[in-house]
C-alpha positions in Angstrom: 145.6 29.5 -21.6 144.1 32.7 -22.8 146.9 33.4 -25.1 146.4 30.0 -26.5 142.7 30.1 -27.4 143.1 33.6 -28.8 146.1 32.0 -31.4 144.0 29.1 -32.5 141.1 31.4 -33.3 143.3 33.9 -35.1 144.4 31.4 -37.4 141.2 29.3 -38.3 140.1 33.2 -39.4 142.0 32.1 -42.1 141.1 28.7 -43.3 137.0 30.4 -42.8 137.7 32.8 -45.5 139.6 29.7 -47.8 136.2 28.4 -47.3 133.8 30.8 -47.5 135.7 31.8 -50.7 135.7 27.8 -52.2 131.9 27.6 -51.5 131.4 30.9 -53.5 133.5 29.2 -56.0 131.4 26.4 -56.4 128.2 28.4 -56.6 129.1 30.1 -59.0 130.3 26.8 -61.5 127.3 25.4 -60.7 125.8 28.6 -62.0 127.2 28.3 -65.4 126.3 24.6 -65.6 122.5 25.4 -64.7 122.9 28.2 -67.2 124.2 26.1 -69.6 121.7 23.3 -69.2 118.8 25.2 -69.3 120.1 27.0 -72.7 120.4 23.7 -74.0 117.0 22.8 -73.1 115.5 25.7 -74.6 117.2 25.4 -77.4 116.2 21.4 -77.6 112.6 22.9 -77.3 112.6 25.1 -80.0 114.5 22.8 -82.4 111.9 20.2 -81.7 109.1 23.1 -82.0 107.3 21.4 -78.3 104.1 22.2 -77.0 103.4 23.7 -73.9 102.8 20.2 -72.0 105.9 18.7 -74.0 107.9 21.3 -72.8 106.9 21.1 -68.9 107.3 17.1 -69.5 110.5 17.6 -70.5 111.4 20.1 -68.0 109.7 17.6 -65.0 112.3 14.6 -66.4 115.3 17.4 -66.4 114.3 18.1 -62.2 114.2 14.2 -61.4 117.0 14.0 -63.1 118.7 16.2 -61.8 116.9 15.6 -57.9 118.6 11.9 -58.2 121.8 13.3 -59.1 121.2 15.1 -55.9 120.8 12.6 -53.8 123.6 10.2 -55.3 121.7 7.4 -57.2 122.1 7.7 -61.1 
């Protein structure tokens, strides 16, 4: 029984790292794609030349946005 435990232990090590490593992975894109947004937001600022509060109003529709996104519902 021991030997068995021990074998199915030694090879979910495995499949731990494959995840561990996928959910790095997917950090990381969604990394560049926040990067990416938020570039294009600032530059959407500064080509429309907005205020301070048109900028924040902006920014507060980006985080609902993206907190519906979130939680499924478009």
């Amino acid at each position: 029984m021991q030997n068995i435990d021990k074998h199915n232990t030694e090879n979910e090590i495995p499949i731990y790292r494959l995840l561990s490593e996928l959910r790095k992975e997917g950090l990381r894109c969604q990394s560049y794609v926040m990067a990416a947004w938020l570039e294009g937001l600032a530059l959407d600022i500064s080509r429309r030349r907005l205020s301070g509060s048109e900028a924040a109003e902006l920014l507060r529709n980006t985080a609902d946005t993206l907190l519906y996104q979130a939680q499924g519902i478009d």
